[in-house]
ROPAMI-68577 format. One record per residue (C-alpha): residue number from 1; residue in three letters; x, y, z. Coordinates in nm, 3 decimals, decimal comma. Layout:
N
   resi   resn        px        py        pz
    NUM    ala         X         Y         Z
...
This chain:
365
   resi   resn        px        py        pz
      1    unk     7,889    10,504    11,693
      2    unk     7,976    10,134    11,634
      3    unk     8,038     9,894    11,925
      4    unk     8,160     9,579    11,961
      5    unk     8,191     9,406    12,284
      6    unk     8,539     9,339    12,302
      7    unk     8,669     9,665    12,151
      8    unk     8,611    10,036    12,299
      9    unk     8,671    10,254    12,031
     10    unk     8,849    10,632    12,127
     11    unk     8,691    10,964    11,867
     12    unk     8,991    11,134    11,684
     13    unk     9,018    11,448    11,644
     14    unk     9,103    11,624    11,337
     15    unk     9,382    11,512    11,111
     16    unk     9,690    11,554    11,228
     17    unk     9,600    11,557    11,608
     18    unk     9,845    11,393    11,846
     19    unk     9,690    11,102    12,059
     20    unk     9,881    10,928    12,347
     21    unk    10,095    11,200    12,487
     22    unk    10,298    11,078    12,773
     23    unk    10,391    11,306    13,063
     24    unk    10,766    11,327    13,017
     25    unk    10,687    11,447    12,647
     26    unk    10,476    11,731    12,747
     27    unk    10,719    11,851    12,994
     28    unk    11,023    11,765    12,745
     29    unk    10,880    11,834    12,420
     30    unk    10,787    11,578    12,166
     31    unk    11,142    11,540    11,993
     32    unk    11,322    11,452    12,301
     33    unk    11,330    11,232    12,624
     34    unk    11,450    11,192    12,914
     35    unk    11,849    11,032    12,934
     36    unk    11,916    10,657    12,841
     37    unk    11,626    10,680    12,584
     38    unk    11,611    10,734    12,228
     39    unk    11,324    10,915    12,057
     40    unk    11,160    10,706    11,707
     41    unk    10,905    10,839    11,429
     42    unk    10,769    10,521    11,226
     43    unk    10,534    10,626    10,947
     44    unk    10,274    10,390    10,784
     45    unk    10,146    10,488    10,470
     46    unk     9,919    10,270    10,283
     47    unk     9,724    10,331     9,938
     48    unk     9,454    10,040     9,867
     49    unk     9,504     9,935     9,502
     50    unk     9,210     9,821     9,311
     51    unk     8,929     9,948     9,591
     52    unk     8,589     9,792     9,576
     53    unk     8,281     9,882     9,754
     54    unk     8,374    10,002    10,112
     55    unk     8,715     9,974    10,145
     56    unk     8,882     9,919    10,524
     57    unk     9,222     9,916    10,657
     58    unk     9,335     9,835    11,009
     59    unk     9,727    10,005    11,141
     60    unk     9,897     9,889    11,454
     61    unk     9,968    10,162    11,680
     62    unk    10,269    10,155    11,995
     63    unk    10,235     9,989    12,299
     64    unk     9,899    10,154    12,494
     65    unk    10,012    10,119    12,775
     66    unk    10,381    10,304    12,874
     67    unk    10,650    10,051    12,981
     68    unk    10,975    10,088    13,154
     69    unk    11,145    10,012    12,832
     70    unk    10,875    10,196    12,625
     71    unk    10,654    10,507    12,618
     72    unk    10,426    10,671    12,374
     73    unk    10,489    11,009    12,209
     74    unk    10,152    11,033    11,996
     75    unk     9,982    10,911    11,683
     76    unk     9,912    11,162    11,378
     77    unk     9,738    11,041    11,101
     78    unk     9,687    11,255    10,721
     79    unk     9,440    11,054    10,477
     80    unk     9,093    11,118    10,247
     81    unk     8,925    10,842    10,466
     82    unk     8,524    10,850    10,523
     83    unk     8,587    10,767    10,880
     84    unk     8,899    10,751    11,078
     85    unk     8,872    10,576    11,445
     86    unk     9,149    10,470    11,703
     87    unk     9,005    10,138    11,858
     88    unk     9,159     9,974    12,196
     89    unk     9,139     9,616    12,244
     90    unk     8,962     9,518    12,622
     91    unk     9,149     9,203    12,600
     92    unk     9,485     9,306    12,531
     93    unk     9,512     9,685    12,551
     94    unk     9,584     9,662    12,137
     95    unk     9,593     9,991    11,974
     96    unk     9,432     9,938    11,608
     97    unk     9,372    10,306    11,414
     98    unk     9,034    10,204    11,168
     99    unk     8,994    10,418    10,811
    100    unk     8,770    10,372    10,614
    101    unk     8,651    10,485    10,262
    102    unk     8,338    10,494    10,074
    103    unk     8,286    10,268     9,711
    104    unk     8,299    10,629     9,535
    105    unk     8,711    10,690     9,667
    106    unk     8,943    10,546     9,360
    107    unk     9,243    10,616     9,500
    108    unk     9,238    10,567     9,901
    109    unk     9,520    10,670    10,104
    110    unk     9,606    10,732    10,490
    111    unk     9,957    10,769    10,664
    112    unk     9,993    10,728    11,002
    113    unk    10,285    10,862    11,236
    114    unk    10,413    10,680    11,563
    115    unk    10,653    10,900    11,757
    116    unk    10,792    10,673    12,085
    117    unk    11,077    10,647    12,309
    118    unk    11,261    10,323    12,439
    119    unk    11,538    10,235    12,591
    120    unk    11,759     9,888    12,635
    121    unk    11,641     9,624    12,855
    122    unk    11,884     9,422    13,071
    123    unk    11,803     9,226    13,404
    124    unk    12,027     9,151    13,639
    125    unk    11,910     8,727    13,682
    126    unk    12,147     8,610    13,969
    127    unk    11,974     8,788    14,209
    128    unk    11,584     8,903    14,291
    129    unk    11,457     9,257    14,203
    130    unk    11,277     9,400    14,507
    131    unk    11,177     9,651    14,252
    132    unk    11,055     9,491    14,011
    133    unk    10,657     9,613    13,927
    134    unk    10,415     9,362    14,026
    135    unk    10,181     9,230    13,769
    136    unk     9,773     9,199    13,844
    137    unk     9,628     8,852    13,924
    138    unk     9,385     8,888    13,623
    139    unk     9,666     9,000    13,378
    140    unk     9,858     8,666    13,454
    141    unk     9,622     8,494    13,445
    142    unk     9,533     8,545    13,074
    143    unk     9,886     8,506    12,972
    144    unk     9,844     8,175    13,099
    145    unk     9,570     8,066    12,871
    146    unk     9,576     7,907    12,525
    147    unk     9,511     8,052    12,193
    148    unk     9,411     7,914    11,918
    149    unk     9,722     7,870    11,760
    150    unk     9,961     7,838    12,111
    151    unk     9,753     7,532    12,336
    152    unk     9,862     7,465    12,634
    153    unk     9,770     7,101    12,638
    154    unk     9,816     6,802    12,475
    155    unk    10,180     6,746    12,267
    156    unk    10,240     7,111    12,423
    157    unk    10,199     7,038    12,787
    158    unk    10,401     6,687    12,740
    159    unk    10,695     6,837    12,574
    160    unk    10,689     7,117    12,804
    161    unk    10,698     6,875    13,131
    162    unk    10,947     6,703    12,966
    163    unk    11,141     7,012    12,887
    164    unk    11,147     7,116    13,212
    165    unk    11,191     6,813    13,419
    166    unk    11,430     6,875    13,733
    167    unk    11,395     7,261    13,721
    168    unk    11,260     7,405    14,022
    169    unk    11,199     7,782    13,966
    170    unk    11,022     7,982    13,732
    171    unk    11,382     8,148    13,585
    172    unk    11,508     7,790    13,555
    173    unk    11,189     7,641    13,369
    174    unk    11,173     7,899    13,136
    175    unk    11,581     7,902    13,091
    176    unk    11,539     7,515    13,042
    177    unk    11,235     7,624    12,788
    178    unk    11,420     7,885    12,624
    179    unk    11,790     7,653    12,567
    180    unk    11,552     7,415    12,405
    181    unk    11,424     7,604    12,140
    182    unk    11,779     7,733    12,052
    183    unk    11,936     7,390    11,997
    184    unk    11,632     7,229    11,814
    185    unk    11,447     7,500    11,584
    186    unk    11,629     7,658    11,300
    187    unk    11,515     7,976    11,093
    188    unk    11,341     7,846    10,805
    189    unk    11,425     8,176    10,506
    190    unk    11,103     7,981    10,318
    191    unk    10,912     8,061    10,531
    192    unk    10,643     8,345    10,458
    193    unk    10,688     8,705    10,682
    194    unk    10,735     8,594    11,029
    195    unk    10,542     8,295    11,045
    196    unk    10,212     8,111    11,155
    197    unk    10,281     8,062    11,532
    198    unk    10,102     7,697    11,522
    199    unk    10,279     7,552    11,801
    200    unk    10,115     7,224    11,780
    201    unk    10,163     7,123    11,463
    202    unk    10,522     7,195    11,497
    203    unk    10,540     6,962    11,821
    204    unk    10,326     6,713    11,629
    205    unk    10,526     6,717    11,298
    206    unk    10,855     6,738    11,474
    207    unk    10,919     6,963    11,192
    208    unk    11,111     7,293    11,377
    209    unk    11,169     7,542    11,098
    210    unk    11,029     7,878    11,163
    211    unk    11,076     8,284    11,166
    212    unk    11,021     8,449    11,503
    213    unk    10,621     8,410    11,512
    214    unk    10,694     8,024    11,497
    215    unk    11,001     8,016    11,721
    216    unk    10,884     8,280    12,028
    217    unk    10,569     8,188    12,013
    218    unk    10,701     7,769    12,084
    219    unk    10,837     7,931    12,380
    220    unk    10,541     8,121    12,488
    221    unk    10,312     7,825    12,480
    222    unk    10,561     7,552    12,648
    223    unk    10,620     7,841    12,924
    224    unk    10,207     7,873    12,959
    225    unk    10,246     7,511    12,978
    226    unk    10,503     7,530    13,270
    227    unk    10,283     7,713    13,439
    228    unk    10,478     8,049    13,385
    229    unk    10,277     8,387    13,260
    230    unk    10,445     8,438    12,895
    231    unk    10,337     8,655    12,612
    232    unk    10,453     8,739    12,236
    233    unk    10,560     9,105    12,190
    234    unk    10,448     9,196    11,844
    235    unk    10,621     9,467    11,651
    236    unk    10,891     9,610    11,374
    237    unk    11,270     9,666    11,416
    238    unk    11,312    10,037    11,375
    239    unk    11,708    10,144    11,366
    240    unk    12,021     9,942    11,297
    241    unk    12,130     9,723    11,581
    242    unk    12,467     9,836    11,800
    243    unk    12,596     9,466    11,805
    244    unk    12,430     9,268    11,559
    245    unk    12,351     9,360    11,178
    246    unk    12,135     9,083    11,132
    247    unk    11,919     9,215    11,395
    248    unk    11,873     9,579    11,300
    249    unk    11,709     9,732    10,997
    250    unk    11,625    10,143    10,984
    251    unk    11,519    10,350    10,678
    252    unk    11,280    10,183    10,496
    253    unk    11,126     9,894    10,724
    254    unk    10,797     9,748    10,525
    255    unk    10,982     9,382    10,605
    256    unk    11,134     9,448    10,938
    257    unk    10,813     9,322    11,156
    258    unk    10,959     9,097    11,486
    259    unk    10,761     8,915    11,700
    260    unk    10,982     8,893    12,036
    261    unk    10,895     8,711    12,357
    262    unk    10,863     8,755    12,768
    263    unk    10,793     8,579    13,073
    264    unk    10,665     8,647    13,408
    265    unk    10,891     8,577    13,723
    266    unk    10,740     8,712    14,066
    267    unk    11,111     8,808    14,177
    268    unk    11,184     9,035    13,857
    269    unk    10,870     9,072    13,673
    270    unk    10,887     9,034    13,331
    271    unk    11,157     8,897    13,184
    272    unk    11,261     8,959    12,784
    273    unk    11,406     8,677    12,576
    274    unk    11,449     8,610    12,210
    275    unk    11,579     8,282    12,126
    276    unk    11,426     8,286    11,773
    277    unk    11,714     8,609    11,706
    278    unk    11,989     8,367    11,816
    279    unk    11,862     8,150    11,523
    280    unk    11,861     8,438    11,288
    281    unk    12,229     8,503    11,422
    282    unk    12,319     8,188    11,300
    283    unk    12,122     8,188    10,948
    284    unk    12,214     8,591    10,847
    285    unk    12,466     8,704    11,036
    286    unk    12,817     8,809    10,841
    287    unk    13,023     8,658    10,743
    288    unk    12,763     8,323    10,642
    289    unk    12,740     7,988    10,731
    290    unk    12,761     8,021    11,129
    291    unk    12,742     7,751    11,381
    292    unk    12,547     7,762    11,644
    293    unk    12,854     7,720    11,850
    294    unk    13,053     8,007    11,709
    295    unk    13,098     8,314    11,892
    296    unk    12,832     8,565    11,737
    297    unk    12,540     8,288    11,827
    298    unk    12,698     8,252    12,123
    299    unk    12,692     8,610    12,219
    300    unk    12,368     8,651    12,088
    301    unk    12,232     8,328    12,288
    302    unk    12,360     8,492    12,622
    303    unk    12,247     8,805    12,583
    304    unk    11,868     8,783    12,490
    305    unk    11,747     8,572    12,794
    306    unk    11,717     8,850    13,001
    307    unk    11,829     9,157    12,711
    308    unk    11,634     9,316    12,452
    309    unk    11,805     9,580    12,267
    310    unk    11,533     9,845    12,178
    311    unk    11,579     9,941    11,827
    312    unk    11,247     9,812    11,802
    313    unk    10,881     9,931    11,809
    314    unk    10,644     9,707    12,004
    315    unk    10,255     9,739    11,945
    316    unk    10,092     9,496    12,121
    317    unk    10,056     9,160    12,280
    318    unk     9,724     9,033    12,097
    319    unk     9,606     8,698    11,996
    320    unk     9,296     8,640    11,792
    321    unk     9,253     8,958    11,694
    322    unk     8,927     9,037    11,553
    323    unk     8,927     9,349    11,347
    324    unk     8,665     9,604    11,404
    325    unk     8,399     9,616    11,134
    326    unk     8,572     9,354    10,908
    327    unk     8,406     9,050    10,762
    328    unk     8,728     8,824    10,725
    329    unk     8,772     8,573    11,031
    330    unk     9,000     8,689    11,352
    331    unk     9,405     8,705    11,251
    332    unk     9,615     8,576    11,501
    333    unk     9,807     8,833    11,567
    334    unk     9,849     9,179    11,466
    335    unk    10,162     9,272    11,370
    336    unk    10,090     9,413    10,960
    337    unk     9,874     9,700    10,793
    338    unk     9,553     9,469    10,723
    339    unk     9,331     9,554    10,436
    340    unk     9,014     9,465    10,338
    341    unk     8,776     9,555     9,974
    342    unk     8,442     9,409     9,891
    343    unk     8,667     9,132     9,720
    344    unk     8,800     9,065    10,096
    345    unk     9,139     9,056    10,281
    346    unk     9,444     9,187    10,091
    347    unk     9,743     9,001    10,176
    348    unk     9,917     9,161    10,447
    349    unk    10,266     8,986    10,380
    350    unk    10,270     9,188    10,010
    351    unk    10,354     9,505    10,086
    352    unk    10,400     9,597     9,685
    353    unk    10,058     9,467     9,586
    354    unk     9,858     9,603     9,906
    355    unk    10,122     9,910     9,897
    356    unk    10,243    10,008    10,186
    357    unk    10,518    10,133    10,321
    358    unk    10,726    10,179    10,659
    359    unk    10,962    10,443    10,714
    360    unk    11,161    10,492    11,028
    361    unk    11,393    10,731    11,170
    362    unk    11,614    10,808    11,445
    363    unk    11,461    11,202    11,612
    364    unk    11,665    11,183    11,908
    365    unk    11,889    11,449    11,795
């Protein structure tokens, strides 16, 4: 079996096998949950067009670890791969399912199936959470360190300092952090799938036009800079949203990826926040041609520090992602099907030339 030092890979079973079966799921069965959630299926199915030599694909998977706001219901997978593996990264608990195919497949195909629960997240900020879970020493620690996209030094550090100069607490830096980024970025519709996420040549350009992998991960880094633990949530919207349009999209969700945004706070643990949504509130949302100031962005600017709404599948946290048995460089972050050929990466941001597709649906019922 194949190792790599920063990856432990886990042996699937058979096709169609469940993997990841939380507790409440066993006891509840896997169409339902417990009250105050709602039960998801996402399915990924990807056919590699034009296939040269070995051909490779790589297919996020939920959250590996079960949240409060989160919890896995099991991966099944259908396909003509050679080799099928579900790999977890040791850095960032990333789920990544592997296939493979050998030169002699013309026509490779696999289709994945995330079922998952969630529910909405709201803190209560006025006032500390003596229940709030405590997070390990060595887990906030890495959330404090640079990537190589999101430094934490240099323009970053400076404009965070000066960001956050005369706030005292954690909730107050990152507030400060988080205000900032609403009034001064702006959601760039030119700009390819969600983004780059290279924070310093935005500080350095002065240029603040972005999607959500630009704008959250601007916050992440000036938090990091702060001081404060902060990571980027990586995933795909997954139903309609209850209060915004602009922020839901169900059906047929190739497009839909999000990359969303938290921070760590010792008295509530961690905290959710969004501000790159408010600036899609402003760009998409009906009727056109918001302000900032009018009362949808408004809303929208109140609600996500400290709200997520969770029509929305998260997979992972992970930065400079190296993908098991692939020759292309490290991505930095994993958020799309990836594919790979003899003739190398396939673009991930295509979904009609790479052909994919992502389906979701609402299996509460």
């Amino acid at each position: 079996m194949e190792r790599r030092t920063f990856l432990r890979s886990i042996t699937l079973p058979a096709a169609g096998a469940v993997v990841g079966v939380p507790s409440f799921a066993r006891l509840a069965g896997a169409s339902t949950a417990p009250a105050g959630w709602r039960t998801f299926e996402v399915t990924t199915k990807v056919e590699v067009t034009e296939p040269k030599g070995v051909t490779r694909v790589w297919l996020p998977v939920p959250l590996m670890t079960d949240t409060d706001y989160l919890k896995r219901l099991g991966d099944n997978w259908t396909g003509n791969t050679s080799v099928t593996r579900l790999y977890r990264d040791e850095k960032y608990d990333a789920g990544i399912l592997y296939g493979e195919w050998r030169q002699a497949e013309a026509a490779p195909v696999v289709e994945l199936t995330s079922r998952f629960a969630t529910r909405d997240r709201s803190l209560d900020l006025s006032k500390p959470n003596p229940a709030a879970a405590k997070e390990s020493p060595a887990t906030l620690k890495k959330y404090l360190e640079g990537t190589k996209l999101i430094p934490v030094d240099g323009v970053v550090l400076e404009t965070s300092q000066e960001i956050t100069k005369g706030a005292t607490t954690d909730v107050e830096k990152a507030r400060a952090i988080y205000e900032w980024i609403v009034d001064n970025t702006f959601r760039d519709p030119k700009v390819r799938g969600c983004g780059l996420g290279d924070i310093k040549t935005m500080l350095e350009t002065r240029y603040f036009g972005g999607k959500c992998a630009d704008l959250n991960a601007l916050f992440v880094g000036l938090t990091r800079a702060a001081g404060i633990p902060a990571r980027d949530v990586y995933g795909v919207r997954a139903a309609d949203s209850k209060e915004f349009k602009s922020l839901g999209k169900s059906g047929d969700i190739s497009k839909a990826q999000h990359c969303r945004a938290e921070f760590y706070a010792s008295s509530y643990g961690w905290v959710p926040v969004d501000p790159a949504d408010v600036r899609k509130v402003v760009l998409e949302e009906p009727p056109g041609n918001l302000r900032l100031a009018d009362a949808q962005p408004q809303r929208a600017r109140a609600k996500l520090f400290g709200q997520w709404e969770m029509n929305y599948l998260a997979f992972n946290y992970a930065h400079d992602v190296k993908l098991p048995s692939s020759s292309g460089e490290p991505i930095a972050f994993f958020m799309y099907p990836q594919g790979e050929t003899i003739d190398g990466r396939k673009d991930s941001l295509d979904p009609g030339t790479f052909r994919y597709q992502m389906t979701a649906r609402d299996v509460s019922a």
